[in-house]
N, CA, C and O atoms as a Tinker XYZ file with bonds, in Angstrom:
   480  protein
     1  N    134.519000  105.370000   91.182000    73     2
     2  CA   133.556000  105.456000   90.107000    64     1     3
     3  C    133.451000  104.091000   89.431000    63     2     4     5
     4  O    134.405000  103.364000   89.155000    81     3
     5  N    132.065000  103.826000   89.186000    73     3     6
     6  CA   131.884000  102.476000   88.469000    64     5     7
     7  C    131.559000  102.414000   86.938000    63     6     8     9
     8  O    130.991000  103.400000   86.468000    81     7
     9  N    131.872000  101.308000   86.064000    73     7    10
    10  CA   132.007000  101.568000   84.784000    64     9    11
    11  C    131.520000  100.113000   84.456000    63    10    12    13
    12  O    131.983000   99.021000   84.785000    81    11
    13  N    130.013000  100.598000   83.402000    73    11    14
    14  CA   128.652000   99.161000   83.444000    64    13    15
    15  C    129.021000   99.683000   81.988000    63    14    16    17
    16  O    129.244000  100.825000   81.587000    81    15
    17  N    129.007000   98.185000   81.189000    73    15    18
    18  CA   129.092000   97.985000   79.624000    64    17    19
    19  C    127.552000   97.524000   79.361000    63    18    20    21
    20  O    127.027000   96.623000   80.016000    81    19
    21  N    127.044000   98.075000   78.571000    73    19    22
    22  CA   125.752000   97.753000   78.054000    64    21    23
    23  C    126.260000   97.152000   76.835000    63    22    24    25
    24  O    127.066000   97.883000   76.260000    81    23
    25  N    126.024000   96.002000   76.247000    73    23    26
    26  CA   126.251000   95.099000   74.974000    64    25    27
    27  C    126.136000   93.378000   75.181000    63    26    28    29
    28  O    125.853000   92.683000   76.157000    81    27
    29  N    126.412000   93.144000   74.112000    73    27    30
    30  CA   125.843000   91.647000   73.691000    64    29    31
    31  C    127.644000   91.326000   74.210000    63    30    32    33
    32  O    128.704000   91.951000   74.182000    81    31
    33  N    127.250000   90.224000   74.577000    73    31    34
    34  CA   129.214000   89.376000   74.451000    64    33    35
    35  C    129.426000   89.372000   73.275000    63    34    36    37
    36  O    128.689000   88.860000   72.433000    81    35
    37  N    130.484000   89.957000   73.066000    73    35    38
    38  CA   131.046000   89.626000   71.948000    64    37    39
    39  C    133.180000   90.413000   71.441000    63    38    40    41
    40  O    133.729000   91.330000   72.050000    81    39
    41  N    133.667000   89.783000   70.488000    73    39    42
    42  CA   135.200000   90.434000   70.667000    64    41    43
    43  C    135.487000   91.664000   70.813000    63    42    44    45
    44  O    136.572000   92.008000   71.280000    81    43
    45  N    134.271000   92.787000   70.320000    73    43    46
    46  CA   134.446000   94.744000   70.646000    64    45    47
    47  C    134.632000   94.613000   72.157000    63    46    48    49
    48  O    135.712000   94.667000   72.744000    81    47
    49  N    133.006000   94.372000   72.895000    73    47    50
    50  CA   133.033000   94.066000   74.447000    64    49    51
    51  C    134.525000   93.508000   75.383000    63    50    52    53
    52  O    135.137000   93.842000   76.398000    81    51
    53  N    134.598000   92.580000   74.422000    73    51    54
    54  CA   135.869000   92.107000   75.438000    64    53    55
    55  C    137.368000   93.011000   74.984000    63    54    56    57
    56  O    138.190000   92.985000   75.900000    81    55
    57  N    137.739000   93.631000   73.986000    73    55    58
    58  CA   138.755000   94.222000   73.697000    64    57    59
    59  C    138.318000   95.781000   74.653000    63    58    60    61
    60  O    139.129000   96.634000   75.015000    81    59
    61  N    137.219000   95.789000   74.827000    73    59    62
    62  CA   137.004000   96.926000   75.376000    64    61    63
    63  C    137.079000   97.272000   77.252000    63    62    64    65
    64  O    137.235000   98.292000   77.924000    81    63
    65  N    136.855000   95.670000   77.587000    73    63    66
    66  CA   137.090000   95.225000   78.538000    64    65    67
    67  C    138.434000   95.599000   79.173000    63    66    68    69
    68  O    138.895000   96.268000   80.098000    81    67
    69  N    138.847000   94.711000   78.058000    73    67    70
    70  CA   140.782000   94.639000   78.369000    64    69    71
    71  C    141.153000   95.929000   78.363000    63    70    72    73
    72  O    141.584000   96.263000   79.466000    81    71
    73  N    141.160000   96.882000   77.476000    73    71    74
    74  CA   141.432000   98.581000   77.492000    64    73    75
    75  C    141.179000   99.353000   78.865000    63    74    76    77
    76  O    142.006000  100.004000   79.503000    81    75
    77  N    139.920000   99.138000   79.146000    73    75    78
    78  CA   139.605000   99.528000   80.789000    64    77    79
    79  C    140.476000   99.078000   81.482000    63    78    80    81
    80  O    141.474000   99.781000   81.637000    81    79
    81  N    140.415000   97.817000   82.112000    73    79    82
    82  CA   141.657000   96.878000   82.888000    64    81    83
    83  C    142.465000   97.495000   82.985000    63    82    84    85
    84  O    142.936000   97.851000   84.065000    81    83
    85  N    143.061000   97.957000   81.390000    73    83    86
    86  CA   144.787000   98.392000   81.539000    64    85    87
    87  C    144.999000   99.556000   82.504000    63    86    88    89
    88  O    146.181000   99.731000   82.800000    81    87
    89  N    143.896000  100.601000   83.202000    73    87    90
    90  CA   144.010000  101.149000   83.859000    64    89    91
    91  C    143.335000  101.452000   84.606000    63    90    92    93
    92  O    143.664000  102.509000   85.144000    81    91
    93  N    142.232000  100.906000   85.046000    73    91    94
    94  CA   141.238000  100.613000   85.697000    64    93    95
    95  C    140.593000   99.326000   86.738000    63    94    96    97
    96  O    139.992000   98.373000   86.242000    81    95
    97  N    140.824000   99.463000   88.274000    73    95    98
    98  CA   140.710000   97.985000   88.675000    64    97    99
    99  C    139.334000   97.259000   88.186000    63    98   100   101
   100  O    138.168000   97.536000   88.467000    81    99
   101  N    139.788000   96.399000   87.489000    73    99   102
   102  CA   138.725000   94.906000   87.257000    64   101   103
   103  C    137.305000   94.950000   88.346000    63   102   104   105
   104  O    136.132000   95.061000   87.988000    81   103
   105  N    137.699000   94.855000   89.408000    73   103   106
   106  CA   136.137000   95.474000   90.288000    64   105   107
   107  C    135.313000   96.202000   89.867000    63   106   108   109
   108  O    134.139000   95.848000   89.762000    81   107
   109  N    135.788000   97.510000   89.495000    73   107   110
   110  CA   135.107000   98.340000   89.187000    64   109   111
   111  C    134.375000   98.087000   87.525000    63   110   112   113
   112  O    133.827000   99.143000   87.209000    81   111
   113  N    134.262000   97.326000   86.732000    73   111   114
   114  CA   133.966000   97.550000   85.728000    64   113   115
   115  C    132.409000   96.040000   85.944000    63   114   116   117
   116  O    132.138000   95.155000   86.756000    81   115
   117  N    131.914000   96.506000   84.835000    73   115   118
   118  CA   130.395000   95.501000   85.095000    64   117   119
   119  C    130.084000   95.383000   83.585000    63   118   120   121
   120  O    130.458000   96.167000   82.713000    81   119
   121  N    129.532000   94.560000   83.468000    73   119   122
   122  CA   128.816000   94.134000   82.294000    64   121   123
   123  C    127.146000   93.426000   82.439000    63   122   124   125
   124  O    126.725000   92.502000   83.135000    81   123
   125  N    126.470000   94.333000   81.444000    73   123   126
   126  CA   124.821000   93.643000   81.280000    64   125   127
   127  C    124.572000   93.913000   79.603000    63   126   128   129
   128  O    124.829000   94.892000   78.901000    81   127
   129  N    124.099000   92.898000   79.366000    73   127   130
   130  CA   122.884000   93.565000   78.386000    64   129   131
   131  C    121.909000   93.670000   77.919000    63   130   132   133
   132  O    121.377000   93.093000   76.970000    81   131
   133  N    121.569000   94.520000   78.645000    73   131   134
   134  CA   119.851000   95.570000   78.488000    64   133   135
   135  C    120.315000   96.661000   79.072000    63   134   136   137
   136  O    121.417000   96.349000   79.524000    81   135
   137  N    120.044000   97.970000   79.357000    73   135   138
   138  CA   119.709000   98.786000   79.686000    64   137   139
   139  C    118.860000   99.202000   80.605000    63   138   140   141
   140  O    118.862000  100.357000   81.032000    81   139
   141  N    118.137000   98.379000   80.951000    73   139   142
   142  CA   117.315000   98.167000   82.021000    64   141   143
   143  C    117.924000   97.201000   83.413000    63   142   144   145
   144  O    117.321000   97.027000   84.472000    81   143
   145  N    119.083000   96.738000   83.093000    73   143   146
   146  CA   119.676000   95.934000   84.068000    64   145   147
   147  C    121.253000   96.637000   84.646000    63   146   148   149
   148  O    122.181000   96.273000   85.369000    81   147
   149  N    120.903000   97.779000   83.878000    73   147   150
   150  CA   122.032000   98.576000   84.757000    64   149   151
   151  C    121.663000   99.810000   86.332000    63   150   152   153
   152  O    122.328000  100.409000   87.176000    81   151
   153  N    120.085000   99.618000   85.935000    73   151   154
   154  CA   119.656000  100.480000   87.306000    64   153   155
   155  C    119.709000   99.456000   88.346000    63   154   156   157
   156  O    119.211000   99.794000   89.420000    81   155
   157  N    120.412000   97.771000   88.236000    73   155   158
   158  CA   120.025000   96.619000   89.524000    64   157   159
   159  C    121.390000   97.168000   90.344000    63   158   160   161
   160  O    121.551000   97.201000   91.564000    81   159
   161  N    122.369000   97.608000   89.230000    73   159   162
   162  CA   123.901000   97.371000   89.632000    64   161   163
   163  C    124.088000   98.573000   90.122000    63   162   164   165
   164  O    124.998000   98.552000   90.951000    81   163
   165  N    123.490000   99.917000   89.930000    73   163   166
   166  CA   123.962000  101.238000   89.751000    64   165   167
   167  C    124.185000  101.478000   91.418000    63   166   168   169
   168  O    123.281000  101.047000   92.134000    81   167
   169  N    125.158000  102.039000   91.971000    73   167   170
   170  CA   125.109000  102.555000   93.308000    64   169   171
   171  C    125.209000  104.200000   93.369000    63   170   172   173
   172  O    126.082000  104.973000   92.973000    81   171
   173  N    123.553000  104.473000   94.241000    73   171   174
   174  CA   124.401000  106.235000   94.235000    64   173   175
   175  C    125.532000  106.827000   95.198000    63   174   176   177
   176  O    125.774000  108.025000   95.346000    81   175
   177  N    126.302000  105.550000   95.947000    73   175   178
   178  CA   127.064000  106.032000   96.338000    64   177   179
   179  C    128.971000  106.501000   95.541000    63   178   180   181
   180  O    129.879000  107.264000   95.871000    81   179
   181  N    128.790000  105.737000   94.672000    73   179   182
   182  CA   129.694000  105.689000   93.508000    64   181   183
   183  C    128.776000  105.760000   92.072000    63   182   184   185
   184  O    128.084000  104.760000   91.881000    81   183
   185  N    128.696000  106.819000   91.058000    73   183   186
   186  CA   127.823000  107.223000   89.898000    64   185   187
   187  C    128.640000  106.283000   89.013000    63   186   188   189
   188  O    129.867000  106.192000   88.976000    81   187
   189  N    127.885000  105.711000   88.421000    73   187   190
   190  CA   128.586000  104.889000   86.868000    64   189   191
   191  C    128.449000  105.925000   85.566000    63   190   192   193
   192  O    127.760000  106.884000   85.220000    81   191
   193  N    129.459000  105.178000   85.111000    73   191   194
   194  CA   130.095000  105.895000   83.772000    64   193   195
   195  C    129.487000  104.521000   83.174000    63   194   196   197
   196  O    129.814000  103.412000   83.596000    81   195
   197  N    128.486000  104.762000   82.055000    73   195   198
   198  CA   127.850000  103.529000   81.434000    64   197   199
   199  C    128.088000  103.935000   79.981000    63   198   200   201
   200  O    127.566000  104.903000   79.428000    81   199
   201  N    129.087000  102.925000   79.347000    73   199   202
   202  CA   129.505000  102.546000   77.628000    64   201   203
   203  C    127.873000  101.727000   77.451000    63   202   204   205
   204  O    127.403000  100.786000   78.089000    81   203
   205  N    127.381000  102.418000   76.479000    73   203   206
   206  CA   126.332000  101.702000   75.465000    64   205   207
   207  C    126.631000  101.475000   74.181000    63   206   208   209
   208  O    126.923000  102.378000   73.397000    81   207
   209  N    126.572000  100.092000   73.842000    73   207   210
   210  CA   126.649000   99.640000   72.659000    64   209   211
   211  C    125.403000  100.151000   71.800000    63   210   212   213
   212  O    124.374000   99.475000   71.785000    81   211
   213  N    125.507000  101.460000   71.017000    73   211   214
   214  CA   124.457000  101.714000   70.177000    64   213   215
   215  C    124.768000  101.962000   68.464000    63   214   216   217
   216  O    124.599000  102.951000   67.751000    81   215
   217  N    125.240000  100.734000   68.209000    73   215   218
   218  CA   125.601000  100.450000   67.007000    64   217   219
   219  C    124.200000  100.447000   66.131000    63   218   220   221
   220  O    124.174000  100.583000   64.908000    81   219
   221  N    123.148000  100.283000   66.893000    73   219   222
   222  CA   122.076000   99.677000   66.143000    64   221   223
   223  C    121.063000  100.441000   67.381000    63   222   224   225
   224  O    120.774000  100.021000   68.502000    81   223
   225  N    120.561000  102.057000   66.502000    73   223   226
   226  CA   119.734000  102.494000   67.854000    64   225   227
   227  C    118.272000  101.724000   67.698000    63   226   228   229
   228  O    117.506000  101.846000   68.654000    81   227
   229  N    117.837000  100.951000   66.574000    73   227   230
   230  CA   116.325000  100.456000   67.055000    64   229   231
   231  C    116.587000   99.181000   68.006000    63   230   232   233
   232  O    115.579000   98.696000   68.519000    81   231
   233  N    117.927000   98.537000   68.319000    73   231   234
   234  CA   117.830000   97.568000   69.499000    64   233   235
   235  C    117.450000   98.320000   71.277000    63   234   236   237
   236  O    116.828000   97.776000   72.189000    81   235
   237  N    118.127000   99.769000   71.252000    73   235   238
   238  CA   118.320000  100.241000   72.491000    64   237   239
   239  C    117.077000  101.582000   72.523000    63   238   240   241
   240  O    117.103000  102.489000   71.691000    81   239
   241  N    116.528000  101.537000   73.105000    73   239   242
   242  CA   115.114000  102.231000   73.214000    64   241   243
   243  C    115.951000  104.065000   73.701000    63   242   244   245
   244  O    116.938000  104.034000   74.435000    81   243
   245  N    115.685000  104.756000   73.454000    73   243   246
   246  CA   116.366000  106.020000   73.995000    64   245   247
   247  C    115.188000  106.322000   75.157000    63   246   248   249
   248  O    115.481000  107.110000   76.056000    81   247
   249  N    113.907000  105.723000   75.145000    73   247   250
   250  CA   113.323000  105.651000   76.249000    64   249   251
   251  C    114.661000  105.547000   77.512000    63   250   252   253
   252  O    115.172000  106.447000   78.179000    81   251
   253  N    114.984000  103.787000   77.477000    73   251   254
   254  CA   115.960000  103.659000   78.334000    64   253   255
   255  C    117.200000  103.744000   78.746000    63   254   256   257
   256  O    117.864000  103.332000   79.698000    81   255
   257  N    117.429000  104.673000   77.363000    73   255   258
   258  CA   118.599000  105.702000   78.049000    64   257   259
   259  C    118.300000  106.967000   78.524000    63   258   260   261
   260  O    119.279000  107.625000   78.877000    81   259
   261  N    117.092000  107.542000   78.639000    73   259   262
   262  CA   116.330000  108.970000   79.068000    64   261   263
   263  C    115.915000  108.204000   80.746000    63   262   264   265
   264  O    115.415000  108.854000   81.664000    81   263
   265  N    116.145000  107.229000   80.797000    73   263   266
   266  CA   115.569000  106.816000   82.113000    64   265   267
   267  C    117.143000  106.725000   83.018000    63   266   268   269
   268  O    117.429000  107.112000   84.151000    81   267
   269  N    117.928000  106.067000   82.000000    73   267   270
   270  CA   119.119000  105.859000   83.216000    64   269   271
   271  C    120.166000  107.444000   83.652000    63   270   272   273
   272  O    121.085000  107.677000   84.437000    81   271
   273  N    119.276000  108.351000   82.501000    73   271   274
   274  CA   119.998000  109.619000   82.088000    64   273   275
   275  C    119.651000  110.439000   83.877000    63   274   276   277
   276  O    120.468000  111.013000   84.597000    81   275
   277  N    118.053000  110.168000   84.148000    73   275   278
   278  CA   117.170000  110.618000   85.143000    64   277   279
   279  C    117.880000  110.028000   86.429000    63   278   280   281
   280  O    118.001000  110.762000   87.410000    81   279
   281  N    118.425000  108.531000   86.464000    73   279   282
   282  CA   118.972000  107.956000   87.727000    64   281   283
   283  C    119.797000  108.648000   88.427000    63   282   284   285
   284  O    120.860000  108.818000   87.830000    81   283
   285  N    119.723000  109.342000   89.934000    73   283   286
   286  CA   121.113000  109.478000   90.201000    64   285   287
   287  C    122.416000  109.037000   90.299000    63   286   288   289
   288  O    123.340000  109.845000   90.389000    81   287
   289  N    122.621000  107.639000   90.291000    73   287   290
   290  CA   123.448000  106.536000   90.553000    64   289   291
   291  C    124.158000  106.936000   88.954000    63   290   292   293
   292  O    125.381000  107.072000   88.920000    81   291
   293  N    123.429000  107.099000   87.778000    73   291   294
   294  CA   124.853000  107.347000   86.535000    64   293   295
   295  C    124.899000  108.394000   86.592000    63   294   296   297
   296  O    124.088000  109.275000   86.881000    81   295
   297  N    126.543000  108.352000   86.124000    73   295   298
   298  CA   126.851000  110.011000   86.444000    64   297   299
   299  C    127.329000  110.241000   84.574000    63   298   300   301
   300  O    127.539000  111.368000   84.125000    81   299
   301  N    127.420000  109.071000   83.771000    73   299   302
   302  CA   127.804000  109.582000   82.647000    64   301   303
   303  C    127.028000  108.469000   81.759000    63   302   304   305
   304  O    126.737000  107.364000   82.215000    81   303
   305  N    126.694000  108.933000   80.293000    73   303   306
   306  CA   126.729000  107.691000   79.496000    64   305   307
   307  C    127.578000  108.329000   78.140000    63   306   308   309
   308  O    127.822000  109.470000   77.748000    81   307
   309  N    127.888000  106.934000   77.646000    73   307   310
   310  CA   129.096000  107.432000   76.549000    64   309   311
   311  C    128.329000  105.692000   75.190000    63   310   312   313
   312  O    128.336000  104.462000   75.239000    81   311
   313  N    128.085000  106.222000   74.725000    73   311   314
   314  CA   127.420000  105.489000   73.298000    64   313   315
   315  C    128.370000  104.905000   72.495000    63   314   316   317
   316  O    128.836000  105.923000   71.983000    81   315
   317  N    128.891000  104.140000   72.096000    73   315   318
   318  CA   129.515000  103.364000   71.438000    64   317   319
   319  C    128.471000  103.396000   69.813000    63   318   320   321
   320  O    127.403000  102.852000   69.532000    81   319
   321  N    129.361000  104.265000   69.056000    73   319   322
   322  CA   128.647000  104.214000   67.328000    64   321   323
   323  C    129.524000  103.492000   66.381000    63   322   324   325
   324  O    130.713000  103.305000   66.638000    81   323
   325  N    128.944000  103.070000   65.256000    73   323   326
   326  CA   129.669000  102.787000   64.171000    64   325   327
   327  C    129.793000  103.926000   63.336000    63   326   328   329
   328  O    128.950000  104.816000   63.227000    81   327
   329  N    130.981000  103.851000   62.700000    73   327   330
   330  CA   131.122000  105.260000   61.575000    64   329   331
   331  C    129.852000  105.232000   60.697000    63   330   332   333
   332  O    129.676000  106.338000   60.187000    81   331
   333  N    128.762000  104.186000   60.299000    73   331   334
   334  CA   127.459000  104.188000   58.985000    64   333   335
   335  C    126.081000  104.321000   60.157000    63   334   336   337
   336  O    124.909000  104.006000   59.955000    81   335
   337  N    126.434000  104.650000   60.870000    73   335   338
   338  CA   125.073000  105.036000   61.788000    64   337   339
   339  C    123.977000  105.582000   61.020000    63   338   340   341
   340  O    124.325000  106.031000   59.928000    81   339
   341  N    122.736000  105.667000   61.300000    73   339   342
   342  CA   122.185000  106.859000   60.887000    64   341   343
   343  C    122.064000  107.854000   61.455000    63   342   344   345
   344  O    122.279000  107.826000   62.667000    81   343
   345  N    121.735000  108.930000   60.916000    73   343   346
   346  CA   122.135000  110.450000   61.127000    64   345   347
   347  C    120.935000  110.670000   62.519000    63   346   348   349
   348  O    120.846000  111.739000   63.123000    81   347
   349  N    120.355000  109.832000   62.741000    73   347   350
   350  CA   119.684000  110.601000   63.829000    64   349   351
   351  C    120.148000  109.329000   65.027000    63   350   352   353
   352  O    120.118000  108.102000   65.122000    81   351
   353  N    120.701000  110.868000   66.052000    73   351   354
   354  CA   121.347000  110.107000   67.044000    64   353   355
   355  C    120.495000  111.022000   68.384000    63   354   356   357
   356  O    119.766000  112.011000   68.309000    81   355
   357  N    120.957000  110.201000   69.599000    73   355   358
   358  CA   120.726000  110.738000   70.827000    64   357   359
   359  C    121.536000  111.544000   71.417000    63   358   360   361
   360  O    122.743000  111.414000   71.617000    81   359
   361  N    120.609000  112.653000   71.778000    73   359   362
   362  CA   122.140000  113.356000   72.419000    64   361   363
   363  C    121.593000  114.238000   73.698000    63   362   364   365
   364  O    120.377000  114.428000   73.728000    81   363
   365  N    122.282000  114.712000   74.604000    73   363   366
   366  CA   122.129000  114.681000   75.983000    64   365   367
   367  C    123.620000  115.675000   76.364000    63   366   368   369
   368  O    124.682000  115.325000   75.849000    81   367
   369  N    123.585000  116.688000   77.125000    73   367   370
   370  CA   124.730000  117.349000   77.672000    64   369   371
   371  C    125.299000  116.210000   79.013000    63   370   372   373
   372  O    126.391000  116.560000   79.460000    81   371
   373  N    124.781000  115.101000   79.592000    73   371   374
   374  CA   126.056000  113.809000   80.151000    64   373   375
   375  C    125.486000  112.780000   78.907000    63   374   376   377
   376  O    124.371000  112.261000   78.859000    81   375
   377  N    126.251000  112.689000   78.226000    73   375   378
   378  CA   126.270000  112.326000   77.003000    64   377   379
   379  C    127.480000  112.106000   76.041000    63   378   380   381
   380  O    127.805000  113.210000   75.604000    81   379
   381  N    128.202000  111.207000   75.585000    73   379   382
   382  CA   128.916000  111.347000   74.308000    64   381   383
   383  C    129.061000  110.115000   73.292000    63   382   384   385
   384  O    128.856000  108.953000   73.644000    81   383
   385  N    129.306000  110.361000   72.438000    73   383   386
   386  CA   129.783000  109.087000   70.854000    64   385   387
   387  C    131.022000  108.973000   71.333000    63   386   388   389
   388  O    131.591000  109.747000   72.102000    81   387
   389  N    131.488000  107.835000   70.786000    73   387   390
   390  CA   132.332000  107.048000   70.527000    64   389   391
   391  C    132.367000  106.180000   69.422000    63   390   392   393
   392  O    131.514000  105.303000   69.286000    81   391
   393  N    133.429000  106.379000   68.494000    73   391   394
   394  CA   133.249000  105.061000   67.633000    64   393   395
   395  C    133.786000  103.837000   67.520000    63   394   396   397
   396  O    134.972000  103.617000   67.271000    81   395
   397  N    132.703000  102.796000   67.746000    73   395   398
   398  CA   132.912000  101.401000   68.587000    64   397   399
   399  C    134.568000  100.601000   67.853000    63   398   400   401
   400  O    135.203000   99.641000   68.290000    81   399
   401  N    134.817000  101.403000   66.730000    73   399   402
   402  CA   136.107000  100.451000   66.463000    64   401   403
   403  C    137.123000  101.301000   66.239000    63   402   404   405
   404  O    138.064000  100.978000   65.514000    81   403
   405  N    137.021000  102.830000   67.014000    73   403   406
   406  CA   138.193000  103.393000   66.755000    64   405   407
   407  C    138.861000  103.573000   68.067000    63   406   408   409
   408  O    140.072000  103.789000   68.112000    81   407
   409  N    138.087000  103.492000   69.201000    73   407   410
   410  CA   138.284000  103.093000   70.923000    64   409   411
   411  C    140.049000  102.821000   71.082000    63   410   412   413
   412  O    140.560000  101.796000   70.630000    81   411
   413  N    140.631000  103.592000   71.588000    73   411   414
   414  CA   141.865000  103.764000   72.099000    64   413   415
   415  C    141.812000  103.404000   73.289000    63   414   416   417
   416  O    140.782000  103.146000   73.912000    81   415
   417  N    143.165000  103.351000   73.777000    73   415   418
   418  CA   143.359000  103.370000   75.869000    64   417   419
   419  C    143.441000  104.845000   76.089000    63   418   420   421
   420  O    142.631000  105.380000   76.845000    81   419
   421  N    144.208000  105.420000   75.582000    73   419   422
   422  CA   144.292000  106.743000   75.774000    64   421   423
   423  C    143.220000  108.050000   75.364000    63   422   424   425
   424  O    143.138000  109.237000   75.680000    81   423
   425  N    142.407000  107.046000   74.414000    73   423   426
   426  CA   141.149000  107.649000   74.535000    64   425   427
   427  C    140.049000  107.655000   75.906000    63   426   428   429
   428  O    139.499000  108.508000   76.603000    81   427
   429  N    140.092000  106.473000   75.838000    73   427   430
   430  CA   139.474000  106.295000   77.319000    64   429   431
   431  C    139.885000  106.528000   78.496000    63   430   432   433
   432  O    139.125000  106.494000   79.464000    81   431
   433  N    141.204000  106.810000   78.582000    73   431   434
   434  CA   141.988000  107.633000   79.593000    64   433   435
   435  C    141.272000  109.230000   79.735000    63   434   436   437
   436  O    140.865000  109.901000   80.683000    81   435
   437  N    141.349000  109.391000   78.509000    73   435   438
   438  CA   141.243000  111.068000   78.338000    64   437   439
   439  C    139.416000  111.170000   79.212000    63   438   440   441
   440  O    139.039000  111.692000   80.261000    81   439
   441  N    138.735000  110.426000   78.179000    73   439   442
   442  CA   137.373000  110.705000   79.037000    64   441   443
   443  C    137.009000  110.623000   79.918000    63   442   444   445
   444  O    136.045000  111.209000   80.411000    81   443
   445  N    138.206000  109.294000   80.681000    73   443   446
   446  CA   137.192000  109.376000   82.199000    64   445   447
   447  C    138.100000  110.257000   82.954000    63   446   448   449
   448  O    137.658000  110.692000   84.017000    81   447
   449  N    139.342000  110.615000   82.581000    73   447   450
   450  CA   139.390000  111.810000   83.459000    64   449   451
   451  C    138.539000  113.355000   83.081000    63   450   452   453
   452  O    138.274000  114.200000   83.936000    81   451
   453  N    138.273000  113.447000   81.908000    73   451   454
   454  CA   137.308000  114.611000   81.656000    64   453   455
   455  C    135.837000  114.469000   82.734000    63   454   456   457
   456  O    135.275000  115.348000   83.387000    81   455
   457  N    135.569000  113.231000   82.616000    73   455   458
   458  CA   134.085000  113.043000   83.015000    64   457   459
   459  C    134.539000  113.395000   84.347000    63   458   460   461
   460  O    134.112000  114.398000   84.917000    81   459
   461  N    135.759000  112.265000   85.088000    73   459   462
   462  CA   135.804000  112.923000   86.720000    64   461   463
   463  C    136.297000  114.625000   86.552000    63   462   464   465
   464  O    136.871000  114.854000   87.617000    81   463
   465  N    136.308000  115.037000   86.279000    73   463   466
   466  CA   136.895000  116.799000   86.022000    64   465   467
   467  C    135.010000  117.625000   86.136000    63   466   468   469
   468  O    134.571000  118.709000   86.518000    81   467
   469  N    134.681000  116.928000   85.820000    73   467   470
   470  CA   132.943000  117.518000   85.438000    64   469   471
   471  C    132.262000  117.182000   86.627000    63   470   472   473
   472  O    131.430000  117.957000   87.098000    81   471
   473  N    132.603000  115.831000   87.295000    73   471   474
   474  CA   131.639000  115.485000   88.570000    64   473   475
   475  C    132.570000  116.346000   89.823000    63   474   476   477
   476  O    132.302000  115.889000   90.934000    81   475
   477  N    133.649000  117.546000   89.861000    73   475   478
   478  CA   134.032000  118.312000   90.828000    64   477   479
   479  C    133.253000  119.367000   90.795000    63   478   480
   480  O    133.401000  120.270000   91.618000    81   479
């Protein structure tokens, strides 16, 4: 399974980076940012698990997350929020929040084995 970071460079991205790593081979993980540049990378032979940085939903169009939602190639997306969001969010049954600065290892442990538990 492949795992595409949608976000700007910056120290969340890369601490978030490193968290994956710790249990996850380095191959497998990708970075873009747009949302539109994760259908170049997506393979449907392995479904990506795609972290979106949606700290700020008027940067990320929910257009183009309703499009990568449609791709077969992702098999999950998981939203990265801030706790002062506003109250209107996107939501989708392969779908979940996260809040971008409370991100554990063992959080992210937990989900991607939930998510692989869901693609059996």
């Amino acid at each position: 399974m492949e795992i595409v970071i949608v976000s700007p460079e910056s120290r969340r991205r890369d601490n978030l980076i490193s968290m994956l790593e710790s249990f996850v081979a380095p191959s497998t993980i990708k970075m873009v940012e747009l949302c539109g540049d994760v259908e170049k990378l997506a393979n449907p032979a392995s479904p990506a698990i795609v972290f979106i940085d949606y700290r700020d939903p008027a940067l990320v169009a929910d257009k183009e997350i309703s499009s990568l939602i449609m791709n077969h190639s992702i098999h999950y997306i998981v939203l990265l929020v801030s706790r002062n969001d506003p109250a209107v969010h996107f939501t989708h049954y392969s779908s979940c929040e996260l809040i971008y600065d409370e991100i554990s290892i063992d959080m992210l442990k937990n989900l991607l084995i939930n998510v692989q538990l869901k693609s059996k």
